[in-house]
N, CA and C atoms as an extended XYZ file, in Angstrom:
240
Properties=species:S:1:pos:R:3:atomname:S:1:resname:S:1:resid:I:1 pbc="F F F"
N       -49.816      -49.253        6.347 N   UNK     1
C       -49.576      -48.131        7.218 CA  UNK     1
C       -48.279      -47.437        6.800 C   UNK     1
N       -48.192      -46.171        6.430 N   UNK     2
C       -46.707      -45.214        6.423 CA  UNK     2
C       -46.378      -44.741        7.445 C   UNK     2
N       -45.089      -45.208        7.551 N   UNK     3
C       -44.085      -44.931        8.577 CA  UNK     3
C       -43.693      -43.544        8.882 C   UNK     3
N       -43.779      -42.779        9.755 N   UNK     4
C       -43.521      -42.125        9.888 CA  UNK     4
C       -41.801      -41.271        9.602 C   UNK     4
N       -41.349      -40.718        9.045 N   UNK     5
C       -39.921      -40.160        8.834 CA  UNK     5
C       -39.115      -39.245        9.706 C   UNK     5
N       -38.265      -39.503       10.678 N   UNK     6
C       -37.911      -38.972       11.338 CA  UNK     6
C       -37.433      -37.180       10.902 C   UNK     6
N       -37.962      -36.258       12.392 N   UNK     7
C       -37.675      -34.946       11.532 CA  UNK     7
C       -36.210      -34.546       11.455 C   UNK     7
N       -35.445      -33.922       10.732 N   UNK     8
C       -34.156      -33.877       10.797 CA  UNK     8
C       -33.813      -32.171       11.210 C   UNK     8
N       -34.890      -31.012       11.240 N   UNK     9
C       -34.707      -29.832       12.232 CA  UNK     9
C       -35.510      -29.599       12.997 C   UNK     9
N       -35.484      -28.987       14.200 N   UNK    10
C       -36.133      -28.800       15.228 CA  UNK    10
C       -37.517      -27.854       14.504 C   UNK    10
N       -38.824      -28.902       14.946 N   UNK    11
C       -40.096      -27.902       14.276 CA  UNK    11
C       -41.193      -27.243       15.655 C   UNK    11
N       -39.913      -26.834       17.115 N   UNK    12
C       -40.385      -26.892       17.925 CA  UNK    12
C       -39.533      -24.983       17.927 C   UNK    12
N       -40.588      -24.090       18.154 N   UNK    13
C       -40.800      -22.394       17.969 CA  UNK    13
C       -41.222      -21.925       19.775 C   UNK    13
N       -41.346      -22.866       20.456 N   UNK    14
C       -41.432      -21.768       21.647 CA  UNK    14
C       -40.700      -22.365       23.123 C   UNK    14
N       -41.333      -22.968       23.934 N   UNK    15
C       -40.654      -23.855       25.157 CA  UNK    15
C       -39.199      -25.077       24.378 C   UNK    15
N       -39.424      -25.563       23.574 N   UNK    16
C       -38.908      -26.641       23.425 CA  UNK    16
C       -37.712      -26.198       22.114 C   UNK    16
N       -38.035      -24.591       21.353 N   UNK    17
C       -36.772      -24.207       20.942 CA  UNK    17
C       -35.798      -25.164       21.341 C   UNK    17
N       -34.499      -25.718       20.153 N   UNK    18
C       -33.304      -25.701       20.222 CA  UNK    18
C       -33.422      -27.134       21.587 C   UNK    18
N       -34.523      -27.896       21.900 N   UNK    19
C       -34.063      -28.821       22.457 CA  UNK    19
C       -34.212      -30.181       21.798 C   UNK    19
N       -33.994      -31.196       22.039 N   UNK    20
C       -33.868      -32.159       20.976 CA  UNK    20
C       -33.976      -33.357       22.016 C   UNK    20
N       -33.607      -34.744       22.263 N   UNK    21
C       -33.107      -35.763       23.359 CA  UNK    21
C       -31.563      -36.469       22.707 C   UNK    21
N       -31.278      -36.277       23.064 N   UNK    22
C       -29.671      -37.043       22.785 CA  UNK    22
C       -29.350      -38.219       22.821 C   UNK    22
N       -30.349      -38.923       23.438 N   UNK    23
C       -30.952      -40.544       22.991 CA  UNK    23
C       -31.292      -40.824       22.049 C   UNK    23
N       -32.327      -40.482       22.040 N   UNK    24
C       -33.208      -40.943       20.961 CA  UNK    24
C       -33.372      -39.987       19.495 C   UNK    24
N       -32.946      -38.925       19.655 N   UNK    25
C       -33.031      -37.548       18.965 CA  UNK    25
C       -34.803      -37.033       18.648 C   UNK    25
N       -35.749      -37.327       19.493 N   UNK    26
C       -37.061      -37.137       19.688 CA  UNK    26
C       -36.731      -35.424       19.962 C   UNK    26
N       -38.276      -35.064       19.387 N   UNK    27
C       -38.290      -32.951       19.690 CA  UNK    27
C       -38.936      -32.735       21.013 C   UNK    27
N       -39.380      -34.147       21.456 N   UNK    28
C       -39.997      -33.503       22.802 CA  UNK    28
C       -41.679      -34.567       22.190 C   UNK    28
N       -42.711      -34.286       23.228 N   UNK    29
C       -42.624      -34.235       24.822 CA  UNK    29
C       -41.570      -34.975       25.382 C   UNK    29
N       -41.771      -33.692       26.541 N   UNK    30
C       -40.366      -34.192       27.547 CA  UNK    30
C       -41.171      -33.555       28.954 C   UNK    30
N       -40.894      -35.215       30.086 N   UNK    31
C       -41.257      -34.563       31.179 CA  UNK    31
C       -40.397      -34.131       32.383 C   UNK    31
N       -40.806      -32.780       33.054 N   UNK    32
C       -40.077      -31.946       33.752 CA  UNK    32
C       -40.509      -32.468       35.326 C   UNK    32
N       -39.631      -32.203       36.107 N   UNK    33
C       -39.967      -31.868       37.606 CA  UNK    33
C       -39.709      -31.044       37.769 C   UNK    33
N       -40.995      -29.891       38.476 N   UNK    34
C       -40.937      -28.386       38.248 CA  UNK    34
C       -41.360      -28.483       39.510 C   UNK    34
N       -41.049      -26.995       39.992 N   UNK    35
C       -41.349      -26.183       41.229 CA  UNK    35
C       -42.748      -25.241       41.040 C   UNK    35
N       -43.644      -25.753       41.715 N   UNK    36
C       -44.858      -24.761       41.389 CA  UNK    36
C       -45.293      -24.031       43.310 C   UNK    36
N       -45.957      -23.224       43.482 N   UNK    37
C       -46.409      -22.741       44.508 CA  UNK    37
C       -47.838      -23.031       44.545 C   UNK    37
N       -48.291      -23.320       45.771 N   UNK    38
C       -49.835      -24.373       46.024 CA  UNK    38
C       -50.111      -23.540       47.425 C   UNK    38
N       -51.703      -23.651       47.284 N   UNK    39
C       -52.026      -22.955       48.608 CA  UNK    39
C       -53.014      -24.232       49.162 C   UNK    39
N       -52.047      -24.779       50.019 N   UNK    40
C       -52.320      -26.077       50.819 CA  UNK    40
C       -53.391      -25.653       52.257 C   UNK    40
N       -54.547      -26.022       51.763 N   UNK    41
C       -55.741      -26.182       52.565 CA  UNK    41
C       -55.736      -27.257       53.179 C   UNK    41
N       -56.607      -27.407       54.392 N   UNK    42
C       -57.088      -28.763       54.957 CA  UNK    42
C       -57.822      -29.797       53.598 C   UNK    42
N       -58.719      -28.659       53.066 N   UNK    43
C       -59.544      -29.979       51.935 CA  UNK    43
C       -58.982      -29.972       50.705 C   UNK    43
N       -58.009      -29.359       50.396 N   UNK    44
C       -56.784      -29.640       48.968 CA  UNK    44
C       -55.821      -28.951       48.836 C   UNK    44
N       -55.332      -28.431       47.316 N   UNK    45
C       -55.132      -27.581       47.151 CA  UNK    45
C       -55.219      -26.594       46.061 C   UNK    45
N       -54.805      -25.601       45.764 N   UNK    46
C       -54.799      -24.679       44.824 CA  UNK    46
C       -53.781      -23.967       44.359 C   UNK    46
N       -53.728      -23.566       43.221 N   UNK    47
C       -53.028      -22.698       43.035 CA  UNK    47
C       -52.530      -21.085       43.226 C   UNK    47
N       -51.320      -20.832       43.345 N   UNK    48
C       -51.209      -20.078       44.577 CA  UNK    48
C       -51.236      -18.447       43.906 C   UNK    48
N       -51.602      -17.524       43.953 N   UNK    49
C       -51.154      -16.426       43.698 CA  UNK    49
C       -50.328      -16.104       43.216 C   UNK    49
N       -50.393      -15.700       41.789 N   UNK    50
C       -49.211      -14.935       40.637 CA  UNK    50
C       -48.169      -16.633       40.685 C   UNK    50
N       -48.711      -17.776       40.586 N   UNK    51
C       -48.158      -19.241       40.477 CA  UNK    51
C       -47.749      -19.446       39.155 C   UNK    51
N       -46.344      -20.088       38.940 N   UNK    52
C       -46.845      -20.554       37.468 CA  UNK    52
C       -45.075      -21.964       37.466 C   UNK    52
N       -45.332      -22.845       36.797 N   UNK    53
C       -43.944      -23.857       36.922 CA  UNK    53
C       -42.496      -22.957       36.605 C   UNK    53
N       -42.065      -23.672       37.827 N   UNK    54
C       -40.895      -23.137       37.258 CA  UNK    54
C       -39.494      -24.310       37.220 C   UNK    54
N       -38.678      -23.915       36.363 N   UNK    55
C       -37.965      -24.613       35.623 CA  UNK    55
C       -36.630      -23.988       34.663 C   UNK    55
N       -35.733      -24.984       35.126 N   UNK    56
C       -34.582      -24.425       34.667 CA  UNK    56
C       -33.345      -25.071       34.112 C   UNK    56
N       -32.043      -25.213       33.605 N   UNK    57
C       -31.292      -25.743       32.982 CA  UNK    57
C       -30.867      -27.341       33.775 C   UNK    57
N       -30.952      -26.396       34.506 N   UNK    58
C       -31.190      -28.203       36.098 CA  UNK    58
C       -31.586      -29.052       36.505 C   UNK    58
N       -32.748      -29.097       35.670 N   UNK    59
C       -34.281      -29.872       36.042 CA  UNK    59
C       -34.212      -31.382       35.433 C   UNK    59
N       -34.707      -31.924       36.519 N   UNK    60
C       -34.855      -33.114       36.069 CA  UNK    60
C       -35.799      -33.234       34.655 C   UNK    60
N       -34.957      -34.419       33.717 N   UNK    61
C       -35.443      -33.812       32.757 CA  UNK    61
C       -35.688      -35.490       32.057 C   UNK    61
N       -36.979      -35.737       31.203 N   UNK    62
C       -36.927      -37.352       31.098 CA  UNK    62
C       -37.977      -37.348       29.592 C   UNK    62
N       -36.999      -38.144       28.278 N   UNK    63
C       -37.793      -37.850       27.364 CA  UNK    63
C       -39.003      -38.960       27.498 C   UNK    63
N       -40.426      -38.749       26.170 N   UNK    64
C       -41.188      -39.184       27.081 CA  UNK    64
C       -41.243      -40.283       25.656 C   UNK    64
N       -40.235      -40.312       24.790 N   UNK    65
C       -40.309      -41.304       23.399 CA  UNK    65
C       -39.692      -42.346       24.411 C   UNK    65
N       -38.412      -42.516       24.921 N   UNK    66
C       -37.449      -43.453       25.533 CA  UNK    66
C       -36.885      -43.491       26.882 C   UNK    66
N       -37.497      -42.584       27.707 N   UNK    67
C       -37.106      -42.344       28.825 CA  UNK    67
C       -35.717      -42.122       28.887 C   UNK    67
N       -35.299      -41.593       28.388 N   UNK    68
C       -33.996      -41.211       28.920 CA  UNK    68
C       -34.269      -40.130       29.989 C   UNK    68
N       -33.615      -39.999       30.522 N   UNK    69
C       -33.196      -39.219       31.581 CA  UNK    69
C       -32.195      -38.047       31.783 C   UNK    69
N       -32.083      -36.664       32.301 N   UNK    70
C       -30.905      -36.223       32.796 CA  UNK    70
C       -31.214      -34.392       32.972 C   UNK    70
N       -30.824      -33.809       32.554 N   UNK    71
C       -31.435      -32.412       32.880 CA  UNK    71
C       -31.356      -31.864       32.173 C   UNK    71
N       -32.217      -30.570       32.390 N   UNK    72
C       -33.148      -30.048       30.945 CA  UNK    72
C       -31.647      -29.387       29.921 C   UNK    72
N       -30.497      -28.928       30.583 N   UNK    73
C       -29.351      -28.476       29.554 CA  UNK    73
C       -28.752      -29.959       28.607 C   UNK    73
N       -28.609      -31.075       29.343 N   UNK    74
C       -28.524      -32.501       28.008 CA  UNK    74
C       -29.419      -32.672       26.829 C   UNK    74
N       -30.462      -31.593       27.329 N   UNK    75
C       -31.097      -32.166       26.280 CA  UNK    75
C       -31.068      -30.728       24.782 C   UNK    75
N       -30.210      -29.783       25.157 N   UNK    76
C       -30.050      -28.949       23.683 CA  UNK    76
C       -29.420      -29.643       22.501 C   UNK    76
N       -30.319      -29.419       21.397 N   UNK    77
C       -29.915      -29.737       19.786 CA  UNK    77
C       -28.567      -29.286       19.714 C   UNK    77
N       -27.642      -30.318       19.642 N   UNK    78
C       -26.137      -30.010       19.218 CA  UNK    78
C       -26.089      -30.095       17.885 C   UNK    78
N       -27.464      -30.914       16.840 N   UNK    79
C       -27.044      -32.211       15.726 CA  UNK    79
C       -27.389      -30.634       14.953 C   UNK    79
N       -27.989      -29.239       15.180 N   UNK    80
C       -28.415      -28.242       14.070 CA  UNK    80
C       -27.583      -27.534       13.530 C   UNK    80
């Protein structure tokens, strides 16, 4: 089996631009706790009108190689 080689620049072009984990130095996935809007029925729910996640430098932020933890601004590429 070949080992995979760690990447040494960010090959991440849209959401994940310029972020990196400072743990582990992983490009991401990374999971967020986001604010979404839901249209809470008796029998579920849905999504709400003109809805979409939202998310910001604040956010709980947790890589998903090592779990680290902390918010989504810890985690910008300093190493580029």
């Amino acid at each position: 089996m070949i080992e995979a080689k760690p990447l040494k620049s960010n090959p991440n072009v849209n959401c994940l631009d310029g972020k990196r984990c400072p743990e582990c130095g992983s490009f991401g996935p990374f999971e967020l706790v986001v604010s979404l809007r839901i249209l809470l029925r008796d029998s579920g729910t849905d999504d709400a009108e003109n809805s979409s996640p939202e998310y910001g430098e604040d956010t709980r932020t947790v890589c998903h190689s090592c779990n680290h933890e902390g918010q989504f601004a810890d985690f910008e590429d300093h190493r580029a």
